[in-house]
N, C-alpha and C positions, 0 to 999 in steps of 0.2 A: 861288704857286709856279710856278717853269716846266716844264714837259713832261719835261726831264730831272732835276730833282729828286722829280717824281714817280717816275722810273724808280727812280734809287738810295733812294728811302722803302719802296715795296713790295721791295726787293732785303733791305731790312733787317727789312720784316716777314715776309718768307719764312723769314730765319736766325733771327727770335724764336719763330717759332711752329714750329719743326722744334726750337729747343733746349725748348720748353714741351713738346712730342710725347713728348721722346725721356728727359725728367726721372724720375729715379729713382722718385721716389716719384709716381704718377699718381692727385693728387687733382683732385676735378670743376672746383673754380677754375681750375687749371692747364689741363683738358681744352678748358675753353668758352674761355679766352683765347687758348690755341691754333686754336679753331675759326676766332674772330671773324678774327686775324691773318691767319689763312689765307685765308678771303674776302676780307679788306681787299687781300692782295697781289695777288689775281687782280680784282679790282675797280678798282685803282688801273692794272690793265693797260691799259684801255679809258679811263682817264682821261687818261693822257700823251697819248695820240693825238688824243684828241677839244681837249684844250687847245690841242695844233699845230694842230692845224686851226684851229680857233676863232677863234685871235690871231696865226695866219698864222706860227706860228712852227716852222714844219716843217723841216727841217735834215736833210742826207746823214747828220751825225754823229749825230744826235737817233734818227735811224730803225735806224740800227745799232747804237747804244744800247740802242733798247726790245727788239730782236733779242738782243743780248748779256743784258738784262734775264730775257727767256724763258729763256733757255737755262741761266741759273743757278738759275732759282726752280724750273725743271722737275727738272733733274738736282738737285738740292739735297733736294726732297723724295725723288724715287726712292731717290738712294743711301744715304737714313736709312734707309727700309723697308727696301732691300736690305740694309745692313748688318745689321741688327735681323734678320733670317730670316724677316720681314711676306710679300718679295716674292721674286722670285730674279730675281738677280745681272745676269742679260741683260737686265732693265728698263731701267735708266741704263746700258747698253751699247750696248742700240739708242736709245734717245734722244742720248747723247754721239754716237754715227756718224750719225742722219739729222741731227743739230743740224748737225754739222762739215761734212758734203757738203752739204747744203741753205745753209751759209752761205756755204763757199766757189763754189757756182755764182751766188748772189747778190752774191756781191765782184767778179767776173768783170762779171756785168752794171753794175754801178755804174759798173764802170772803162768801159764803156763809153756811159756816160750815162742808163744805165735804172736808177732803184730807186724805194722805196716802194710805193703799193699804189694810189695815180693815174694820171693820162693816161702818166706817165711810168714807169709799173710795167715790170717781165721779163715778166710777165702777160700774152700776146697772146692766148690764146684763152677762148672765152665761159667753155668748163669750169673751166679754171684761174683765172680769175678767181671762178668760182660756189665752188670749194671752197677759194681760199686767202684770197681780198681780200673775197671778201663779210659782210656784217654777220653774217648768219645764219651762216655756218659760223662765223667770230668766236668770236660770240657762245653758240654749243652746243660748241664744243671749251673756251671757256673755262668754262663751266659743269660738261662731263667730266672735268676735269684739279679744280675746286673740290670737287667730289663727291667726287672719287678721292682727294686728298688728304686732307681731312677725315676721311673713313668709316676712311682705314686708320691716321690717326691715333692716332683712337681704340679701334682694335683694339690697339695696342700691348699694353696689357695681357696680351695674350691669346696673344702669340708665342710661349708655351712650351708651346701645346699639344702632344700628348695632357697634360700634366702640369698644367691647371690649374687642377683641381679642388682641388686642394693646395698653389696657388701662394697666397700672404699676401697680394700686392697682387691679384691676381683675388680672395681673398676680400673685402676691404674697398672694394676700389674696386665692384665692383659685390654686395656684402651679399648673397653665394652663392645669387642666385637665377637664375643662369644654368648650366646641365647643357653637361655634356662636350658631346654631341652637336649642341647647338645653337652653341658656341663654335664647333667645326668648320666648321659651316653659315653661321656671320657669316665665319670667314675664307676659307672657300670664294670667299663672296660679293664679299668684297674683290680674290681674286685674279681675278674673273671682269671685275669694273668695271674694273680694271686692266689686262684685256686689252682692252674696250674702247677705253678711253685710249689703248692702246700701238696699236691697228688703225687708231683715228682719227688718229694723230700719223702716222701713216706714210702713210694715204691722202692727205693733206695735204699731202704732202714730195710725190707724183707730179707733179702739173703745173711743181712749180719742177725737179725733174732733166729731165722732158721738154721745158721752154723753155731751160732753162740749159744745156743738150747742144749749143746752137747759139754758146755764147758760149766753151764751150773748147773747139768745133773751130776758132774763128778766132783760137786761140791760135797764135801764131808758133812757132815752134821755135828757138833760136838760128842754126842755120845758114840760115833762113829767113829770121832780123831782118836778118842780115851781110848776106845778096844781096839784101836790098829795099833799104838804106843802101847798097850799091855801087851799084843803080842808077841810085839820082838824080843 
C-alpha cells in the first residue's frame, strides 16, 4: 500500500468504529471491534509516515493528506461524544479552530517552501520541533487521543446518567453490577482524559502559530503586490 492509501484506510476505520460506538444496541462484540478500529486508525497514523520515509515516498500532497487525515479522525470521534452528551460541545469547537489556524499558517509556509516535519519543516526552534516533530511527543499525543477515544467510547452506554440505573441497555450491557455513583466517576473520568487530550492538542498548536506569525506578516496586502509589480 502507499502512504496515502493508508491515510484514506484509517479515515475509514475512524468512520467504522464511531458508527460501532454510537449503534443502538451496545453489545460487547460491537464494543471490542470498535476498540480494535479505533487503535487500528490511530496506529495506521504513524504507518503512512514511516512508509514515506521508508520508500522515499514523501510528497507536499501526501503530508497534507495525513494533516487532513488528523483532522477528520480527531473531529469525527469528538463530534460523536459531543453529540451523544458524553462530552460538551466546545471539544470539536476547539479542535475544528486550532486544526483550521494551525493549518492555515502551515499552507502559508508551504507556499513558501517549508513543510513537513524535516530539514525543510516551519519548525525553527529546538522547542517547537521537541513538542510538534519529535517522536516522543508523536508518539504520547497519539496514544492520549487512542485512550481518550476508546475509554469514552465505551462509556456510551452510560450517557443518560443520573438515569441509568433503569436504563435496559446499562442494564444488559453491563449485568447491573455497576451503581449510580460509580457510573458518575467512570464519566467523570472520561471528561477529565478529555481535558487532557484537549490541553495537549493545544500545547501542540503553540510552536506552529509562534513560527507561522512570521509567514503572514510577509503576507503582501494587495496594494502592496500592485507597487512591488510597478516597480520592476
Amino acid at each position: 500500500m502507499t502512504p496515502n492509501q493508508v491515510t484514506v484506510a484509517r479515515v475509514g476505520a475512524a468512520f467504522a468504529a464511531v458508527a460501532l460506538f454510537s449503534a443502538a444496541s451496545h453489545v460487547a462484540a460491537a464494543d471490542l471491534g470498535a476498540v480494535v478500529l479505533t487503535i487500528a486508525a490511530i496506529a495506521l497514523d504513524g504507518l503512512d509516515g514511516h512508509l514515506a520515509r521508508k520508500r522515499g515516498l514523501s510528497t507536499p500532497l501526501g503530508a497534507q493528506l495525513d494533516i487532513l487525515g488528523d483532522r477528520v479522525v480527531e473531529n469525527l470521534f469528538f463530534t460523536c461524544f459531543a453529540v451523544t452528551g458524553l462530552i460538551s460541545l466546545w471539544v470539536p469547537v476547539v479542535f475544528f479552530a486550532r486544526g483550521a489556524l494551525t493549518d492555515f499558517l502551515r499552507g502559508l509556509a508551504a507556499g513558501a517552501g517549508r513543510s513537513g516535519f524535516g530539514r525543510n519543516s516551519m519548525l525553527e526552534t529546538w522547542w517547537g520541533k521537541r513538542l510538534v516533530a519529535s517522536r516522543a511527543s508523536r508518539v504520547a499525543y497519539a496514544a492520549i487521543k487512542c485512550v481518550c477515544f476508546c475509554y469514552l467510547g465505551l462509556l456510551l452506554p452510560l450517557r443518560h446518567a443520573p438515569g441509568v440505573a433503569s436504563n435496559p441497555i446499562f442494564a444488559s450491557w453491563l449485568a447491573g453490577w455497576l451503581t449510580e455513583p460509580l457510573a458518575h466517576a467512570l464519566l467523570n473520568a472520561g471528561r477529565a482524559i478529555t481535558a487532557v487530550t484537549v490541553a495537549f492538542c493545544l500545547l501542540r498548536a503553540v510552536p506552529v502559530v509562534w513560527e507561522g506569525r512570521r509567514y503572514l506578516a510577509a503576507q503582501k496586502t494587495p496594494a502592496e503586490a500592485t507597487a512591488a509589480v510597478a516597480s520592476r
